[in-house]
N, C-alpha and C positions, 0 to 999 in steps of 0.2 A: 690484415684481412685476407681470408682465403679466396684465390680464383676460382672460379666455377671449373678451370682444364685442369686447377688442381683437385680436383676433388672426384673427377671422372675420366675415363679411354672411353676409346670408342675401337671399333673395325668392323670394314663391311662386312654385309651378310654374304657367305660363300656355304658349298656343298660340306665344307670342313665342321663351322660352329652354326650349322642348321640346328643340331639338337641344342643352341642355347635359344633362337627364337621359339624352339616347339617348348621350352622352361619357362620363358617367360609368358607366350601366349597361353600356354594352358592348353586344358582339352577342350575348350568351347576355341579355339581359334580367335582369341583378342577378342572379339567381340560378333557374338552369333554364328560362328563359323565362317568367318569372314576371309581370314588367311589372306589381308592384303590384295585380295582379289577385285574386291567391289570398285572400282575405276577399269579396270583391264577387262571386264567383261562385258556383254550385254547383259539387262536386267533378268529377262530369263535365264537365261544361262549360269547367272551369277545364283540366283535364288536351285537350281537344279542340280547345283553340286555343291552347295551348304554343307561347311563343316571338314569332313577326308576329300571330298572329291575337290575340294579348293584347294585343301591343304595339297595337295598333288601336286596340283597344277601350277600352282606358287611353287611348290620344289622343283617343279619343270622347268619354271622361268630363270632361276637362281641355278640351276644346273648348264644355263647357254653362257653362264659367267660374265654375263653385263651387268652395270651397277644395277641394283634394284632399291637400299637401302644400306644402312648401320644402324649398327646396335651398341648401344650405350653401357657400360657397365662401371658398377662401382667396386674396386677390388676386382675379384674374380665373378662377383655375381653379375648378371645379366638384367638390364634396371630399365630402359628404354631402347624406342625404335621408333625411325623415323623411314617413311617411303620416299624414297627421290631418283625419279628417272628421267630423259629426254621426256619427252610433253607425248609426245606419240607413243609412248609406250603405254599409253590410256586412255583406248580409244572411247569410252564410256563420256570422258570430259568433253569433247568435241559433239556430244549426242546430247550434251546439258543445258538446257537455255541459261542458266546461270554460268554456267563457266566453261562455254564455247570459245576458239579461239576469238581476243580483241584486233588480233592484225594477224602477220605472218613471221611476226621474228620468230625465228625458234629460241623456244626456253625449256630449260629444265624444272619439272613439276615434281613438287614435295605433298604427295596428296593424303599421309596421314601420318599421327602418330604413336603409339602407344606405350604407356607407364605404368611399370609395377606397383601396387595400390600405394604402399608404404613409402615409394619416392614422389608422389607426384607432389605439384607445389616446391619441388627443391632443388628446380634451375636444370630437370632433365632434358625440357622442351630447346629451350634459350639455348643448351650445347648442343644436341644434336641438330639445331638449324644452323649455329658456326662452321660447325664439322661436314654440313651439306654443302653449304655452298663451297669448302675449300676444295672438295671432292668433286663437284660441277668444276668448280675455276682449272681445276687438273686435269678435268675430260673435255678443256676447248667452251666450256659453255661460256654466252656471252651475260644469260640473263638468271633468274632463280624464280619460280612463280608458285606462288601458292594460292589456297583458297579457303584460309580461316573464316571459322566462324565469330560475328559480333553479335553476341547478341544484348547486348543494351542492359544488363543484370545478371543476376545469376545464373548460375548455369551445370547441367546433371555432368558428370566425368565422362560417361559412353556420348553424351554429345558433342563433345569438344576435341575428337578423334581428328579432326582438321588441323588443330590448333587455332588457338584464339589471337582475333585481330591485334590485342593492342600487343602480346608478345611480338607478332613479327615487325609491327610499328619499333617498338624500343630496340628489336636486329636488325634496322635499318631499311624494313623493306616499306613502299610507297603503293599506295591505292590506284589501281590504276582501271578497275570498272567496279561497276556495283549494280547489278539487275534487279536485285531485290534488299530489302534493307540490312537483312541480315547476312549476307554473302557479298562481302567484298572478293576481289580478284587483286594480288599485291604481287608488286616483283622486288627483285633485287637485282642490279646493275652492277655487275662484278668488276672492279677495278683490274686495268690490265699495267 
């Protein structure tokens, strides 16, 4: 049976393989001109630079050389991406009633994902949350938090940009609020 690490790399996102997240995302920016912006910003702000003016500002971010993310690839081609940064690097979640902070530990927050149409379904999510947290455990982090969505059936691909609950259930991670029914709050406890 093949591993899933056999089957995929990964490496962060850097100023170097920028042009492989601008391959992957496309010219709509992953999803509506979004360019990973929609946590980092306020809701005006985020909706007033849809599209270039995000995508900037996201290269801006990835230009100060802090983790921001990794991008998954199969072979040479570019197949997923996963967002994961210290929890403050999103000031948007903290403005959430749904996924305001639960206490004060600091954690590192995985606040979306995105998959190339033809891989999704085939274990891109499942690695790049392995691959997040080894990256968290190497930057000092104590915890990993995310904020999938459950929603109780089916579900469209552009809604599931969070990633779905019972994936990070089966990567180990534990429910730890839930404000509304379909927005759980999970972490993961990085073994030291």
């Amino acid at each position: 049976m093949t591993h899933i690490a056999d089957v995929y790399h990964w490496k962060p996102l850097t100023l170097e393989n920028w042009n492989d997240l601008e391959e992957l995302f496309g010219s709509h920016g992953a999803d509506g001109g979004c360019w990973c912006m929609f946590f980092r910003l306020a809701y005006k702000d985020y909706h007033a630079n849809r599209g270039e003016g995000n995508k900037a500002l996201f290269k801006n971010v990835v230009s100060r050389g802090t983790p921001v993310g990794l991008l998954a690839y199969h072979g040479k081609k570019v197949v997923g991406w996963i967002a994961i940064a210290p929890r403050q690097e999103y000031p948007r979640l903290e403005r959430s009633r749904n996924y305001k902070a639960i206490d004060t530990i600091p954690v590192w927050s995985i606040t979306c994902f995105y998959t190339a149409r033809e891989y999704r379904r085939k274990g891109v999510t499942s690695f790049l949350i392995e691959k997040a947290i080894e990256v968290a455990r190497e930057n000092g982090a104590e915890f990993v938090e995310a904020y999938p969505v459950d929603p109780g059936g089916n579900i469209q691909d552009a809604s599931a940009y969070k990633g779905l609950f019972q994936v990070f259930q089966k990567a180990g991670f534990t429910e730890v609020a839930r404000r509304t029914p379909s927005s759980p709050i999970v972490r993961f406890k990085i073994a030291r």
